[in-house]
LORO-107277 format. One record per residue (C-alpha): x, y, z. Coordinates in nm, 3 decimals. Example, Ala and Ser with C-alpha at 12.3 -4.5 7.8 and 13.67 -1.06 7.14 Angstrom:
BEGIN
<node x="1.230" y="-0.450" z="0.780"/>
<node x="1.367" y="-0.106" z="0.714"/>
//
This chain:
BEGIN
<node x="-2.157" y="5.980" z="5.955"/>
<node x="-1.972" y="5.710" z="5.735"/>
<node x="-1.770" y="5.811" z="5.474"/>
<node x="-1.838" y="5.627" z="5.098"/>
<node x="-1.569" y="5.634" z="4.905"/>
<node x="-1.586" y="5.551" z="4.519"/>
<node x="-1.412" y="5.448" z="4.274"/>
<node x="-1.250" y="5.722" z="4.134"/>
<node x="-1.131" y="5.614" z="3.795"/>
<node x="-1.260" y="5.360" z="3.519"/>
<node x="-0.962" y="5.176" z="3.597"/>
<node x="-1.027" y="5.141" z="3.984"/>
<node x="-1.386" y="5.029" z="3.888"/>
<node x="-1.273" y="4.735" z="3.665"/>
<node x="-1.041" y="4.623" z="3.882"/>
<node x="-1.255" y="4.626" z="4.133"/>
<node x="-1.559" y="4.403" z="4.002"/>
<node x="-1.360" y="4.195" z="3.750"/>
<node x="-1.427" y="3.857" z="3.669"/>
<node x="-1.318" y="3.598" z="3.880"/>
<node x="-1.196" y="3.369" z="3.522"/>
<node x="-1.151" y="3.553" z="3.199"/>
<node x="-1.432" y="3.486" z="2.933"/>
<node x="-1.369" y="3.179" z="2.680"/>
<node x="-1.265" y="3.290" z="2.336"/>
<node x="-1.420" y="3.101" z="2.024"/>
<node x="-1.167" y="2.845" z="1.999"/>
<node x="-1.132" y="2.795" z="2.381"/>
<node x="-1.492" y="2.721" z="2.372"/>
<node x="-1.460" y="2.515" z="2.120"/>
<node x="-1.244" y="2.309" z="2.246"/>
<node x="-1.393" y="2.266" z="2.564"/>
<node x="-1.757" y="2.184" z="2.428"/>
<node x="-1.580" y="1.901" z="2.201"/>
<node x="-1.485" y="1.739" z="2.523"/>
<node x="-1.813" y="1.678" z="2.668"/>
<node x="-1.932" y="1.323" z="2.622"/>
<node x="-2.287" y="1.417" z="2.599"/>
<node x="-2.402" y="1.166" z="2.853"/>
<node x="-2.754" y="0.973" z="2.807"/>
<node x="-2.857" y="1.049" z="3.173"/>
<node x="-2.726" y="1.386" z="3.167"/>
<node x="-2.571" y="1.418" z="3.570"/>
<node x="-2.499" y="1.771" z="3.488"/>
<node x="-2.847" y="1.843" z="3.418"/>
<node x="-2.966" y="1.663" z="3.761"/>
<node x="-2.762" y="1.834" z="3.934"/>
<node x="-2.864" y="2.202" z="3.779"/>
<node x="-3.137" y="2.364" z="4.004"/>
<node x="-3.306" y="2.488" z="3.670"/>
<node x="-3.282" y="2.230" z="3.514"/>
<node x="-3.045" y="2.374" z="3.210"/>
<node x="-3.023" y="2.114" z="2.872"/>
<node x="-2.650" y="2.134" z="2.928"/>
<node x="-2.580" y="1.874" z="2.662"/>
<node x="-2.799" y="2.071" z="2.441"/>
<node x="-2.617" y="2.432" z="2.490"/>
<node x="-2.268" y="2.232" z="2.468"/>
<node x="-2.380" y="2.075" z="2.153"/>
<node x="-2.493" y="2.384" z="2.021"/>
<node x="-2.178" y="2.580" z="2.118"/>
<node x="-1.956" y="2.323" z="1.953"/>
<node x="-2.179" y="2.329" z="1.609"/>
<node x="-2.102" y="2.731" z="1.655"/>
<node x="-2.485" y="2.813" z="1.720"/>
<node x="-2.372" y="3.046" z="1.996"/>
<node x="-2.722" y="3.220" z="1.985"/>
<node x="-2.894" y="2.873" z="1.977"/>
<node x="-2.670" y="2.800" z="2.295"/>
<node x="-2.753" y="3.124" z="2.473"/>
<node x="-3.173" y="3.055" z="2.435"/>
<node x="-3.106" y="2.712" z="2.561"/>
<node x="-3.001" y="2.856" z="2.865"/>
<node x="-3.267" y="3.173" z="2.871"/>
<node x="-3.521" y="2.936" z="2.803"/>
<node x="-3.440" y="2.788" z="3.140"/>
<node x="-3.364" y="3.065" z="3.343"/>
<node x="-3.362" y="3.394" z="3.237"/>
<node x="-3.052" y="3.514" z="3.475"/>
<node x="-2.853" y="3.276" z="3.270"/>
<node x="-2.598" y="3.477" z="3.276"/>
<node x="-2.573" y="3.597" z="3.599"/>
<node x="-2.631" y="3.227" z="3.735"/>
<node x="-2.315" y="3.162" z="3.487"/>
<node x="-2.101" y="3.403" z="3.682"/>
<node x="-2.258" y="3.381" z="4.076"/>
<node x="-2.341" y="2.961" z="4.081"/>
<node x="-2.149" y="2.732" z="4.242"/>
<node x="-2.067" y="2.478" z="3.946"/>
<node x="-1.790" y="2.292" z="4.154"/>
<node x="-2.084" y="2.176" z="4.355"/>
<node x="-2.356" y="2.117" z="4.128"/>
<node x="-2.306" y="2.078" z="3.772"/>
<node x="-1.971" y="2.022" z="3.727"/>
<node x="-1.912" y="1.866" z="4.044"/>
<node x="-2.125" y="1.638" z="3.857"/>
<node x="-1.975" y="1.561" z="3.540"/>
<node x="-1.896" y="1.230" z="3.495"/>
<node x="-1.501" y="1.291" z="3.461"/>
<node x="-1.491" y="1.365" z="3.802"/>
<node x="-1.497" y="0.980" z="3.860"/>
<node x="-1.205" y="0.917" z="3.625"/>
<node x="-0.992" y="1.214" z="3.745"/>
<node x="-1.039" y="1.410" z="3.476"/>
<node x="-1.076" y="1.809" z="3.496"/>
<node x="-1.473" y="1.814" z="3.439"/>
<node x="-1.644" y="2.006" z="3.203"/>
<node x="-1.609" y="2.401" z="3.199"/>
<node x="-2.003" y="2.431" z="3.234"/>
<node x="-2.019" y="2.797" z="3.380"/>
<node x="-1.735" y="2.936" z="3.191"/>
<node x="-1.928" y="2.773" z="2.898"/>
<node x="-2.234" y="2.888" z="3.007"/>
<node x="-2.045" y="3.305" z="3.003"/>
<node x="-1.959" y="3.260" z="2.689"/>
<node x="-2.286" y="3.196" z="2.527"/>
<node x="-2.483" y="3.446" z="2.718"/>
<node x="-2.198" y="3.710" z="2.686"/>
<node x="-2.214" y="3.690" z="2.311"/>
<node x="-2.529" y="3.719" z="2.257"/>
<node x="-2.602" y="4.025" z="2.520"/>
<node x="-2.315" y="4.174" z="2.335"/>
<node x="-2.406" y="4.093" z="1.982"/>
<node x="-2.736" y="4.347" z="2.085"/>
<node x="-2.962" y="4.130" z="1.995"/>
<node x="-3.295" y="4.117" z="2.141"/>
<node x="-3.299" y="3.795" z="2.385"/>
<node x="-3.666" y="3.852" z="2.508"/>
<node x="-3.982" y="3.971" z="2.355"/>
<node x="-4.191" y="4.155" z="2.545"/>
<node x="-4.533" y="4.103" z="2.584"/>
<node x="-4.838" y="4.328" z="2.506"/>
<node x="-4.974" y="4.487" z="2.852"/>
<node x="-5.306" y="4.359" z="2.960"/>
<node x="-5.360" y="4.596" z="3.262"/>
<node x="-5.326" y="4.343" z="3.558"/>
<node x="-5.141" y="4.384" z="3.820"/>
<node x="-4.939" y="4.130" z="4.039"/>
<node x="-4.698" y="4.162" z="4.330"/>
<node x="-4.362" y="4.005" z="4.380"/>
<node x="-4.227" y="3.901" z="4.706"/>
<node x="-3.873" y="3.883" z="4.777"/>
<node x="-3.593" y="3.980" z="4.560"/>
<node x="-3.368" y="3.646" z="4.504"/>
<node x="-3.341" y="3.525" z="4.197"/>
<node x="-3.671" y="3.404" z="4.095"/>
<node x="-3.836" y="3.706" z="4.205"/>
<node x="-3.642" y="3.930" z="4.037"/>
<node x="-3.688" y="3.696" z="3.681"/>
<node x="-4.032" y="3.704" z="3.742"/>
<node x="-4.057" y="4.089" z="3.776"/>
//
């Protein structure tokens, strides 16, 4: 029989599962969001397979409405912040940004995308309401990411 071996400190745990890039800080983020053009056609949010207001959340990040930011993005998709940590931005989103054509690093989208979510999750507030029950009952098949949002 296999052996599973754990983690056996807090440290060991971290270390194990930490973030692939450090979370923004407020000014970091602020920074960043001020460099987004805000395009009229929006490539970033053609390119985002939910369809995220990107220029919205930005905007909103940059004006300091972190919260604001963060149900821009739940609105959307409500794994927003897993999405934020797991997508491939290179490829979609950013990989769309329209600095890419003038050699300039793109927009931080994802990173941008942490911080709001992070913040709020953190802050404790409540992000969803939940509804009253009404007795039905449904079934959910498969366990990607839409199924487990819909559940």
């Amino acid at each position: 029989m296999a052996e599973y071996n754990r983690p056996t400190s807090e440290a060991e745990f971290q270390n194990n599962f930490k973030q692939k890039k450090p979370l923004m800080n407020p000014t970091e983020a602020f920074y960043e969001s001020a460099r987004c053009l805000f395009c009229y056609d929006a490539p970033c949010i053609k390119a985002c397979p939910t369809h995220i207001d990107i220029p919205l959340f930005i905007k909103q990040i940059q004006t300091k409405n972190t919260e604001g930011a963060a149900q821009t993005i739940f609105n959307a998709n409500w794994l927003g912040n897993t999405c934020g940590l797991v997508c491939p931005t290179g490829v979609l989103c950013e990989g769309a940004c329209v600095f890419n054509h003038q050699n300039i690093m793109p927009i931080q989208i994802g990173r941008l995308q942490n911080f709001a979510t992070h913040k709020v999750i953190d802050s404790g507030k409540e992000i969803f309401k939940v509804g009253k029950p009404n007795n039905k009952k449904m079934a959910i098949i498969g366990a990607g990411p839409a199924g487990i949002a819909c559940a």
